[in-house]
MIVEXRO-183931 format. One line per 2 residues: for each residue y, z, x of N, C-alpha, C. Coordinates in Angstrom, 2 decimals. Atoms other than C-alpha are relative to their C-alpha. Example, Ala and Ser with C-alpha at 12.3 -4.5 7.8 and 13.67 -1.06 7.14 Angstrom:
BEGIN
-1.19/0.00/0.89/-4.50/7.80/12.30/1.20/0.00/0.90  -1.19/-0.06/-0.82/-1.06/7.14/13.67/1.09/0.73/-0.77
end
This chain:
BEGIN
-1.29/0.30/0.63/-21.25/4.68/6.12/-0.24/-0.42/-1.44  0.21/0.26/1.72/-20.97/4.54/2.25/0.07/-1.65/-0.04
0.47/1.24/0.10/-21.97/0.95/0.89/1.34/-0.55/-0.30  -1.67/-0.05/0.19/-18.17/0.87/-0.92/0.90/-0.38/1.24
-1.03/0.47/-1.74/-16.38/1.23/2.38/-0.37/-1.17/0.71  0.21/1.54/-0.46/-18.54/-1.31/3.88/0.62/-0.97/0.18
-0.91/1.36/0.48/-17.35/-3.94/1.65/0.64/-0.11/-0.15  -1.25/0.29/-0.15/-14.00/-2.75/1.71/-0.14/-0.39/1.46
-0.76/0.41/-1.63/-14.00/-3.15/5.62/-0.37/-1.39/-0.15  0.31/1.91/0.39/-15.72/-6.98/5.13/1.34/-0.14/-0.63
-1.27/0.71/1.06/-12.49/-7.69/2.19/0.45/0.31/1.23  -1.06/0.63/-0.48/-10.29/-6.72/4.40/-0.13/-0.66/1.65
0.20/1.47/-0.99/-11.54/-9.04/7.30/0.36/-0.65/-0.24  0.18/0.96/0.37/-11.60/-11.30/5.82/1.67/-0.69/-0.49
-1.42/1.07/0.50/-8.10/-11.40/4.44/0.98/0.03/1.37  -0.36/0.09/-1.64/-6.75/-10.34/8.41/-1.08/0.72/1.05
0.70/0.03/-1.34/-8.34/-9.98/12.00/0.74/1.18/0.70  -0.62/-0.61/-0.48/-6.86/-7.11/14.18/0.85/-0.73/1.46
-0.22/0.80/-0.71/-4.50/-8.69/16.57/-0.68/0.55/1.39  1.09/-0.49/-0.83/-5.90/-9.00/20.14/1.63/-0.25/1.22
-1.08/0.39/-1.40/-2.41/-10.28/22.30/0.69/1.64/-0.50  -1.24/-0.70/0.18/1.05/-8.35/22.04/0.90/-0.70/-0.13
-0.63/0.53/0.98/2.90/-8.99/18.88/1.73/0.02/1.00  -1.49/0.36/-0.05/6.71/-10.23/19.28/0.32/0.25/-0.84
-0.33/-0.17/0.72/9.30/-9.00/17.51/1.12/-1.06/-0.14  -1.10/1.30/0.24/11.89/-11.56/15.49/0.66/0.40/-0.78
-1.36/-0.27/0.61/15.13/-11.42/13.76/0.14/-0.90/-1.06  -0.52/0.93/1.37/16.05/-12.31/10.27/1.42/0.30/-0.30
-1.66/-0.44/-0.13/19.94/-12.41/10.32/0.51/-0.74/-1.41  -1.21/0.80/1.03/22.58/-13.30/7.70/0.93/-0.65/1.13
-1.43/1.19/-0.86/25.36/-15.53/7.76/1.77/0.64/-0.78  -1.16/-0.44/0.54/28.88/-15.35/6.16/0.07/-0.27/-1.47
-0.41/0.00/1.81/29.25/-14.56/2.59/-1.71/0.08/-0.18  1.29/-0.62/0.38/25.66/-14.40/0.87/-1.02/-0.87/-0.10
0.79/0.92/-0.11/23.53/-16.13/2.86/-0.84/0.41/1.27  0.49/-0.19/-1.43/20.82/-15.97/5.66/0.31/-0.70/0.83
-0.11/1.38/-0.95/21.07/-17.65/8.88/-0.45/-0.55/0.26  1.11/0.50/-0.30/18.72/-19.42/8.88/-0.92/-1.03/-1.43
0.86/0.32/1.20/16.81/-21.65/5.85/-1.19/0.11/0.32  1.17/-0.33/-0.08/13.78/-20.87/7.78/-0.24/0.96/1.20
-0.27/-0.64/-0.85/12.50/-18.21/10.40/-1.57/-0.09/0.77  1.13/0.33/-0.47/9.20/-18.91/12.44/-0.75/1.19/1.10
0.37/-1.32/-1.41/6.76/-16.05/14.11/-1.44/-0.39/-0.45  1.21/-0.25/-0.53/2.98/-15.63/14.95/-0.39/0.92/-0.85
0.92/-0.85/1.15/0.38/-13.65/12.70/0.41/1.43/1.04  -0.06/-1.12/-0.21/0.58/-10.21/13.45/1.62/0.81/1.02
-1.53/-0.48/-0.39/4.46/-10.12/14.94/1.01/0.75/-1.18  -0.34/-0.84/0.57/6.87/-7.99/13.92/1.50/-0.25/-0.42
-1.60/0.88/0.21/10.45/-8.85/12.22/0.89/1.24/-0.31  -0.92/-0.79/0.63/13.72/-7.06/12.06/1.56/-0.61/-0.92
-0.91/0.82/0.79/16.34/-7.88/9.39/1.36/1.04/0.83  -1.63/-0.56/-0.80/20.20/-7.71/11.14/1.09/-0.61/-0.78
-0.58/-0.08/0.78/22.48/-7.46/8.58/1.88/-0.19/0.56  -1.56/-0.05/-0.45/26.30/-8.71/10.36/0.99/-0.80/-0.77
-1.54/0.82/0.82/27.82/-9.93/7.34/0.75/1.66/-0.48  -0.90/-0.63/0.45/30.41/-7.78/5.50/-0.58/0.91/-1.31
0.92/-0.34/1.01/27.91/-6.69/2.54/-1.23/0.52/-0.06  1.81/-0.22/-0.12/24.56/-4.82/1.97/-0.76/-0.99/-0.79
0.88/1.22/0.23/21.40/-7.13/2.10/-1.36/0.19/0.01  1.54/-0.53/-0.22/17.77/-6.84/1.77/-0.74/-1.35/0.05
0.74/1.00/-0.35/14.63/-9.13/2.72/-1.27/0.77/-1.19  1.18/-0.25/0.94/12.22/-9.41/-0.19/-1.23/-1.26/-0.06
0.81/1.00/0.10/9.24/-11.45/-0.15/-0.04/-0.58/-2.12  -0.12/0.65/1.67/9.19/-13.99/-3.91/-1.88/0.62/-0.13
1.45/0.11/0.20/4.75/-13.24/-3.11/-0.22/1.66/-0.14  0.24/-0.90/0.46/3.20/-10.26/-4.48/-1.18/0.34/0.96
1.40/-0.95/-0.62/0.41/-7.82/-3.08/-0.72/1.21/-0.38  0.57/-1.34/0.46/-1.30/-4.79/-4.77/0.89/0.23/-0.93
-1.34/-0.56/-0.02/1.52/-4.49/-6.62/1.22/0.05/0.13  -1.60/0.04/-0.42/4.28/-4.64/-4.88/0.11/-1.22/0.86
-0.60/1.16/-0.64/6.12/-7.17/-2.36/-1.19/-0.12/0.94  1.19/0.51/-1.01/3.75/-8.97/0.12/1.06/0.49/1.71
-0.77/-0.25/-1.01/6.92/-8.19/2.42/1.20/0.86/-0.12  -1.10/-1.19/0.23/9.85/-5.41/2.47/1.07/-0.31/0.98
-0.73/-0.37/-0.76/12.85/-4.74/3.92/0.61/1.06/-0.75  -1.33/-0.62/1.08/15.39/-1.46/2.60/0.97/-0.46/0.16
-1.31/0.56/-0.21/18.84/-2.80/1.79/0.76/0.51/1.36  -0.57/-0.75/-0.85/20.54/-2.74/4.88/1.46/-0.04/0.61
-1.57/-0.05/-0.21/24.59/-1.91/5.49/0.49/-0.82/0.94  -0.68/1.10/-0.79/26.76/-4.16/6.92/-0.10/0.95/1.65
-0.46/-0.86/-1.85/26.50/-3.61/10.87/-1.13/0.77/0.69  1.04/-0.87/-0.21/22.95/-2.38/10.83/-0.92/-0.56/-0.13
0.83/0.93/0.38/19.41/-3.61/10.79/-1.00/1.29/-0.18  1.30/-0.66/0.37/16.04/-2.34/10.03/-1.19/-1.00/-0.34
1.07/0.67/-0.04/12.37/-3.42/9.86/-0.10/-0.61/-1.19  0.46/1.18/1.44/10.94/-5.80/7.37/-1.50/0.23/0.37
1.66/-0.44/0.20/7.36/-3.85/6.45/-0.89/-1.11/-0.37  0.77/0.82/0.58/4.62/-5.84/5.68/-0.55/-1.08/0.77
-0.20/1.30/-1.02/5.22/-9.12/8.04/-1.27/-0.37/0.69  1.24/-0.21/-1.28/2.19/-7.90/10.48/-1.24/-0.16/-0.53
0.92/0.43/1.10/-0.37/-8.41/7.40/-0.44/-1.29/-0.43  0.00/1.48/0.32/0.55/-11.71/6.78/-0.59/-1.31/0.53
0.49/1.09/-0.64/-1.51/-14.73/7.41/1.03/-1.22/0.06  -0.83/0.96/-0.20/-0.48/-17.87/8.54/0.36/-1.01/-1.56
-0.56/0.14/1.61/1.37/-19.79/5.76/1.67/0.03/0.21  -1.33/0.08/0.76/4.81/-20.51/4.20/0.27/1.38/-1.03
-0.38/-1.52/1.08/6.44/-17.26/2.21/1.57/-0.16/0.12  -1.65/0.03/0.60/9.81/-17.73/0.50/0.25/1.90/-0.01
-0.26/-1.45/0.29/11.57/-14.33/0.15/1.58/-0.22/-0.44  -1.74/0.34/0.70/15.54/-13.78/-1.03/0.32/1.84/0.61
-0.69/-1.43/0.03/17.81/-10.63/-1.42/-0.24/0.39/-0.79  -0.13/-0.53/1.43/17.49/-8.50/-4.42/1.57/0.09/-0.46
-1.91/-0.20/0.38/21.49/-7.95/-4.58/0.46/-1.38/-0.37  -1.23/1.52/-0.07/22.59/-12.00/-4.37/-1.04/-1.17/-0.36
0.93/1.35/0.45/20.90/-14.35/-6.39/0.32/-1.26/0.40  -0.53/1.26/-0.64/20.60/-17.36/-4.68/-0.43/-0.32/1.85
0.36/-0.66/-1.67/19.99/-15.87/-1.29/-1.23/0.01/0.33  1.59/0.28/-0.01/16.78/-17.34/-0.25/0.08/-0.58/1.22
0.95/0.57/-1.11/14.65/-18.68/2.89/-1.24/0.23/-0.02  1.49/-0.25/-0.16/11.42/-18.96/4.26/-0.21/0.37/1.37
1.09/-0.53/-0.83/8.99/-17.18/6.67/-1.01/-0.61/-0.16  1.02/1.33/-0.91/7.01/-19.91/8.74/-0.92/0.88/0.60
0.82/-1.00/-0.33/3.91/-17.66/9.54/-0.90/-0.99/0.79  0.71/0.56/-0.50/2.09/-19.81/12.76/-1.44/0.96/0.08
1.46/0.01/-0.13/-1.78/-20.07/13.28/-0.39/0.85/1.84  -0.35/-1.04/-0.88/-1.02/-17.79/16.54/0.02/1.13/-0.15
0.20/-1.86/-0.04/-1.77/-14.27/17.20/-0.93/0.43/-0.95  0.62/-0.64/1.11/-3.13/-12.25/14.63/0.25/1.12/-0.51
-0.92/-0.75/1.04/-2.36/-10.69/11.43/-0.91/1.79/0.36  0.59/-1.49/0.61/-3.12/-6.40/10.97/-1.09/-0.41/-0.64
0.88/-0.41/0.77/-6.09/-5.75/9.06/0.63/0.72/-0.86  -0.85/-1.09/1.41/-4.50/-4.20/5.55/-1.32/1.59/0.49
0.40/-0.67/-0.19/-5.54/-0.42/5.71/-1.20/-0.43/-1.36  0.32/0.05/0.93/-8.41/-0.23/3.12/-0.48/1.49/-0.75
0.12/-1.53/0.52/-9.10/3.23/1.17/-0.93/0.00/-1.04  0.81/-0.61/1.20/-11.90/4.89/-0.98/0.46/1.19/-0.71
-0.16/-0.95/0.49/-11.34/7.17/-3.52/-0.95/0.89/-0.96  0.95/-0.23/0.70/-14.37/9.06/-4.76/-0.30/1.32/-0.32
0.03/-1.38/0.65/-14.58/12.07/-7.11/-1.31/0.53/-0.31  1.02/-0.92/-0.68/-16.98/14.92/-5.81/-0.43/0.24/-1.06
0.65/-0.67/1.52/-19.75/15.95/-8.45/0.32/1.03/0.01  -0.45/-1.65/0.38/-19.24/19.21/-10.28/-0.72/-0.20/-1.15
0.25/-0.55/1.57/-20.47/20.98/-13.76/1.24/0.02/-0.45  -1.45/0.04/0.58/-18.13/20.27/-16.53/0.80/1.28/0.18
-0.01/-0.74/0.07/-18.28/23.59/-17.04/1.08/0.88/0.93  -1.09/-1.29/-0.80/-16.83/24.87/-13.44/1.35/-0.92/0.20
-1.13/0.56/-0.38/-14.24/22.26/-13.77/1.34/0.91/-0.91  -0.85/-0.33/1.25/-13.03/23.96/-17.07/0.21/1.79/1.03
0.21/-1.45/0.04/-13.64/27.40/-15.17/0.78/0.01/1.25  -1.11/-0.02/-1.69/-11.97/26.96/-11.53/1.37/-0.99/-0.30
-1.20/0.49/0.91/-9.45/24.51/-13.05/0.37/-1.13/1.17  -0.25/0.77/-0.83/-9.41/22.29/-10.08/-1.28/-1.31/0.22
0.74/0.97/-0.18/-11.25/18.67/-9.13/0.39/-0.63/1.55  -0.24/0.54/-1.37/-11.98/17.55/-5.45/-0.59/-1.80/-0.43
-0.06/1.26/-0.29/-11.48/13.97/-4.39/-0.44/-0.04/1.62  0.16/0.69/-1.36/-12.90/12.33/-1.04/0.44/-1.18/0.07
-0.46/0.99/-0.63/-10.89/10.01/0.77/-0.35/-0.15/1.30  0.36/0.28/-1.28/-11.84/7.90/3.21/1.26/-1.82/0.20
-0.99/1.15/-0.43/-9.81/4.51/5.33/-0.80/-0.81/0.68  0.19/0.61/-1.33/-10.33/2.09/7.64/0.84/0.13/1.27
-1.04/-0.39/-0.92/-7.12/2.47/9.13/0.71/1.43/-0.37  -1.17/-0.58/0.28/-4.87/5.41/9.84/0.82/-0.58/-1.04
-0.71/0.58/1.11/-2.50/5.46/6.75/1.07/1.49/0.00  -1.10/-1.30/-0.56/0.49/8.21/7.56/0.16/0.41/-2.07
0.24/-0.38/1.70/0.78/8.27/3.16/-0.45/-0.78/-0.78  0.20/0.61/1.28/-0.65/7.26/-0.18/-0.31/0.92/-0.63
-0.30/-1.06/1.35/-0.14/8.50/-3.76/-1.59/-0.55/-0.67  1.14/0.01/0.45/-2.90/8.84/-6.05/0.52/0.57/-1.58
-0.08/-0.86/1.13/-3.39/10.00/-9.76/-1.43/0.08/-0.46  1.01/-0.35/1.00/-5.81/11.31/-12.12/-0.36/-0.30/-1.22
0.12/-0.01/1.45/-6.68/10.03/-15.33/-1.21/0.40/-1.34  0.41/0.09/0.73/-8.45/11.02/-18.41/0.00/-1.01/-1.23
-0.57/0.56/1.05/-8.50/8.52/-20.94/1.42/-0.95/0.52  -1.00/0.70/-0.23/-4.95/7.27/-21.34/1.14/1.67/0.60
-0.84/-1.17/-0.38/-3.81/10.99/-20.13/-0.04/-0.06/1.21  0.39/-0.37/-1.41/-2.99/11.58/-16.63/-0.03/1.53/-0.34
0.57/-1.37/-0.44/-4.38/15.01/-15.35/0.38/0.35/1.34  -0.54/-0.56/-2.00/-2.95/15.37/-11.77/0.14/-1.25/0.15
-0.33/1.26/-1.47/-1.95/13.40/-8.82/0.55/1.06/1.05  -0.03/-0.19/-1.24/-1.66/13.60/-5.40/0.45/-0.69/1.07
-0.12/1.00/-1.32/-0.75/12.20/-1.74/-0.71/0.82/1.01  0.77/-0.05/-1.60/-2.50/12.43/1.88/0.37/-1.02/0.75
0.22/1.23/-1.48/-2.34/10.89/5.02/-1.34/-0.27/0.66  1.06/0.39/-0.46/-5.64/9.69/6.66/-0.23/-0.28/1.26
0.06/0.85/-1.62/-6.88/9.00/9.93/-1.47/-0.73/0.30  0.95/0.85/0.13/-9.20/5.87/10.16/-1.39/0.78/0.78
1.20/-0.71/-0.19/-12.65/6.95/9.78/-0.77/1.02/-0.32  0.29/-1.85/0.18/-12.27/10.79/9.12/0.24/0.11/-1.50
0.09/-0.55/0.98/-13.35/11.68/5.77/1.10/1.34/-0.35  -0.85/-1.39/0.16/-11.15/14.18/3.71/0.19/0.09/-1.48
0.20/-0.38/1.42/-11.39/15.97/0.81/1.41/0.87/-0.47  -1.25/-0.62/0.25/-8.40/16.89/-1.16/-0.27/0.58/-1.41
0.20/-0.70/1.35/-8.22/19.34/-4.65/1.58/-0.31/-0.14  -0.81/0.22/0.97/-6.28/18.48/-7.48/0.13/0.92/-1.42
0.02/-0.82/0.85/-5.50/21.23/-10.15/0.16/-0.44/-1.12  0.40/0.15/1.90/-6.22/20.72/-13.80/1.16/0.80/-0.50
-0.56/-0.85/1.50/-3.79/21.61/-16.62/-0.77/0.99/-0.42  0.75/-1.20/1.36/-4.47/24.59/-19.07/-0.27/-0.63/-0.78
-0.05/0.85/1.46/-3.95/22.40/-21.83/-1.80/-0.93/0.35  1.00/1.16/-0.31/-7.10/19.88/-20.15/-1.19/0.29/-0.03
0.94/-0.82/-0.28/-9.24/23.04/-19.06/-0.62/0.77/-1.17  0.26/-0.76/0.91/-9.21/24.34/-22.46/-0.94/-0.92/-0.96
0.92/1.16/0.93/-10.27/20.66/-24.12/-1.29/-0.43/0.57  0.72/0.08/-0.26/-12.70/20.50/-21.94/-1.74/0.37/-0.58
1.20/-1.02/0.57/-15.15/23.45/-23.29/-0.55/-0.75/-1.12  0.05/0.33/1.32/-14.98/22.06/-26.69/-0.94/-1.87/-0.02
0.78/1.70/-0.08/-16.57/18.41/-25.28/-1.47/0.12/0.67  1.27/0.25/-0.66/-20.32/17.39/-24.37/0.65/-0.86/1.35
-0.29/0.69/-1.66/-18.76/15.10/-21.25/1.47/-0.39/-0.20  -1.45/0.53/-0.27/-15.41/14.16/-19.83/-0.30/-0.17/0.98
-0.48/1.38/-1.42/-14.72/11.09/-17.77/1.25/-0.04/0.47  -1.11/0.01/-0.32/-12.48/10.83/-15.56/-0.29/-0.89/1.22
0.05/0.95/-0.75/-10.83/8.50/-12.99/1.23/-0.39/0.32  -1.30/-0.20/-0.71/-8.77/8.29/-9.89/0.62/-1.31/0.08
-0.23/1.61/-0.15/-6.70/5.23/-9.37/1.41/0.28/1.34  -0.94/-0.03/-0.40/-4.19/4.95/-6.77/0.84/-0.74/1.18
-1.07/1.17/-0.67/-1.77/2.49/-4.20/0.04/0.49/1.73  0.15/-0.42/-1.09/-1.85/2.41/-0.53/1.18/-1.45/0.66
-0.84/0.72/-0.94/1.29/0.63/1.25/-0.38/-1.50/1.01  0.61/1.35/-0.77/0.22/-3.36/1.98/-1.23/0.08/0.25
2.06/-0.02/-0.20/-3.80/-2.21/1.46/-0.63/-0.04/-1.03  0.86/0.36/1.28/-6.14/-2.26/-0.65/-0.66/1.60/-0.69
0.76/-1.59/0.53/-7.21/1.20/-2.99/-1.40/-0.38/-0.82  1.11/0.06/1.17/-10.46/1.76/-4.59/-0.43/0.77/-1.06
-0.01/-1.38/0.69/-10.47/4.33/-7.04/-1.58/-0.15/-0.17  1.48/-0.17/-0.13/-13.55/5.62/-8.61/0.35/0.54/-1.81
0.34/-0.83/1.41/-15.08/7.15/-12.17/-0.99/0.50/-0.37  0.94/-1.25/0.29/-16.95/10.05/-13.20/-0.13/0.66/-1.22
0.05/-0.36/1.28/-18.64/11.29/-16.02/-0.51/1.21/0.01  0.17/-1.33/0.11/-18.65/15.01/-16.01/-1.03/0.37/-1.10
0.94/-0.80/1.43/-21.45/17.10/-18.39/-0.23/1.43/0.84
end
């Protein structure tokens, strides 16, 4: 197993355990007018929450804590009379996490995360760009990437950069374990500046849904 992956699978130990019971699912409800029901909502590491939306207004569950990026916790806004999952939740260690609405400022509680059960393991992902001659990059016009996971990961986006230029991007799905190599096609415009250079670097970078990415960088000659 590459040394990289390794120590992504150690990180993400380390930040969750794979649970070992069977997670419960819990309800984050509103109230009347633009408010939750609740000033606080209490579940077990690795349980699963659904937001139930029975006020009169669309409402969403946003975590205030950050992660890669984006929210440490999700919900999509959801219509009066309807509910839907709140992503993320099953990641979360034990701990206090404020979250609100995005629509109704003001509209806040907390998620009481007990020392019970256990959280997901975040997926973790490599992204490492296959050697080549500059040469047949400029001449076939395409650049392979190997991806690898820890976990199944149904999507993640990716890009390409030169410099401050992007050069492609991409998405895949993964299935923990199984290597996979994906091609990314080069511009004309990129394939042509190429010839004209002794080396071009390049370097993937890209986001994986509540995990952790590792891109990579390569110095073509």
């Amino acid at each position: 197993m590459p040394r990289l992956l390794t120590s992504l699978i150690a990180s993400a130990a380390l930040i969750a355990v794979p649970a070992t019971a069977h997670a419960a699912t819990s309800t984050i409800g509103t109230g009347v007018g633009n408010v939750f029901s609740a000033v606080d909502y209490s579940i077990d590491q690795g349980d699963s929450v659904t937001f139930s939306n029975t006020d009169d207004r669309p409402h969403n569950v946003m975590s205030f804590s950050l992660f890669g990026g984006g929210f440490l916790f999700e919900s999509e806004t959801v219509r009066p009379g309807a509910s839907g999952p709140v992503d993320g939740v099953e990641y979360v260690t034990s701990g206090t996490y404020a979250f609100f609405c995005s629509l109704h400022p003001g509209m806040e509680a907390d998620l009481i995360v007990g020392p019970g059960g256990g959280a997901w393991s975040r997926p973790a992902v490599e992204a490492r760009l296959l050697p080549a001659r500059k040469r047949s990059l400029g001449r076939r016009g395409t650049l392979r990437i190997e991806l690898r996971s820890t976990t199944t990961v149904p999507a993640l986006g990716f890009e390409v950069h030169s410099g401050n230029r992007r050069i492609g991007a991409g998405s895949s799905g993964l299935v923990a374990g199984t290597p996979k190599v994906v091609t990314i096609s080069l511009p004309r415009s990129f394939r042509r500046r190429i010839s004209s250079l002794r080396a071009i670097r390049i370097a993937v970078r890209g986001s994986v849904p509540y995990g952790i990415f590792s891109g990579s960088t390569r110095t073509f000659r």
